[in-house]
Structure formats: C-alpha cells, structure tokens
N, C-alpha and C positions, 0 to 999 in steps of 0.2 A: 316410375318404371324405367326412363332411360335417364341413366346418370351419368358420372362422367367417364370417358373411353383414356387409353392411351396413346399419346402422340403416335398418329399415322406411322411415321417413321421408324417406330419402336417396334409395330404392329408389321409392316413391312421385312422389316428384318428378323423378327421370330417367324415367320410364313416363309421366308426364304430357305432359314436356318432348316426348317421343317423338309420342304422343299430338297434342296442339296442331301440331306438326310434320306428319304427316301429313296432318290436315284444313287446314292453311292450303295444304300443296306440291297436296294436291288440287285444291284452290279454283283456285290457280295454275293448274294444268292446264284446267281447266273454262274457266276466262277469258281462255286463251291467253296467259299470258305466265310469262316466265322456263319455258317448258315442258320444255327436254332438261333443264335444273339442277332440276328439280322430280321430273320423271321420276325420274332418278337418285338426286336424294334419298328418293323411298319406294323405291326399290329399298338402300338404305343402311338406312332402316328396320329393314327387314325381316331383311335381312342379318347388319349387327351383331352386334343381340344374340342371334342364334341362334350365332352362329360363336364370342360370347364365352360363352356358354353352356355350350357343345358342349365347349369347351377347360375352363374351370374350372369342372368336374365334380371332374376328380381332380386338385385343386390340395393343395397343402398346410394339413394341418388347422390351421397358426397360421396361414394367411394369408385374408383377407377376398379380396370379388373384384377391389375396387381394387388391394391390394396381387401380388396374382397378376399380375395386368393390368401394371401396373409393373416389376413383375420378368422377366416375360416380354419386355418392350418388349427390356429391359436386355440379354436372353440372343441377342437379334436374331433372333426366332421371328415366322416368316411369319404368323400370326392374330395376334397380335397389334400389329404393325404394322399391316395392314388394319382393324383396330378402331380403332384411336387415327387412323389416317387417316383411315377414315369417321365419324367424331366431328369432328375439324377440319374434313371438308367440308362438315359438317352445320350447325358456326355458320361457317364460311364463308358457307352458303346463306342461313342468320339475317340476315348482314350484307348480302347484295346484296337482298335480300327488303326488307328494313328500310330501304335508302336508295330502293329503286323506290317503296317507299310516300310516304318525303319527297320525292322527285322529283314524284311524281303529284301529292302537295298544294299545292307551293310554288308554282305558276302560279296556280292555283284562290287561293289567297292574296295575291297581288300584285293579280288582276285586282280582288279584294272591296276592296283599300283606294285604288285610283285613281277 
C-alpha cells in the first residue's frame, strides 16, 4: 500500500507552485480580469490533486507518484488524463497571466521614455 513518495522538496515546491497560483488567480478575480480562466483555474486547484490523490493511494509499491501518474497517462485512464490536462491548463494560465502583465506594462513604458 505505501510505496515510494517524491523527494520532500519536489513536493514542497509543487504545493507552493499551487499555492502562488491560487493567490495570484484570486487577486485576478478580485480585479476583474482574465475571471472565467482564473475561476477555473482555482477550481483546477483544488481538483487536481485530490483526484491524483484519491487514484495513487494503491499504486504500485516501486512506483513514486510521478511515475504512477505516467503510467497511468499510458494505460488511457480517465484521472489521469484530467490531471495532466489540468496541469497544462494551469501553465497555460501561467502564460496568458504572464503576457497580461507585459501587455499592462509596456504602454506605461513607452509613454515614461517619450
């Protein structure tokens, strides 16, 4: 039943990533913008890793959760698709989050050097 896990530190920094992700898709929401892809992303949150969770409980005692997660993608098992997809949409969201913010600046910068 319990097999082996991923280095602490790997697991740290995906909870973080999560983390940061939340409070900025909030922030979004609060300032009205990019709202339905914001919305959706905390609902992705939240979703995720309970669904990947829930699944590799009784994975295989040589396989870590990446490597479950992987193997499962392989076996064409409906959670795991939905997790690899909600992880895509999630730096998907990274990347349109990320160019609204250079879009936002890049006026405010042309105007400071005319």
């Amino acid at each position: 039943m319990y097999g082996e896990n991923l280095p602490t530190w790997i697991l740290l920094i995906y909870y973080l990533l999560f983390l940061t992700t939340f409070v900025i898709a909030t922030t979004c929401i609060i300032r009205m913008r990019i709202v339905i892809a914001s919305v959706f992303t905390i609902v992705l949150l939240f979703s995720v890793p309970v669904v990947s969770i829930l699944n590799g409980i009784d994975r295989a005692s040589d396989h870590n959760e990446l490597e479950h997660l992987l193997f499962s993608i392989g076996q064409g098992e409906t959670w795991a698709i939905f997790v690899a997809a909600g992880h895509l949409y999630i730096v998907v969201w990274w990347i349109i989050y990320l160019r609204k913010i250079q879009e936002n600046r890049s006026p405010a910068q042309v105007s400071n050097h005319s």
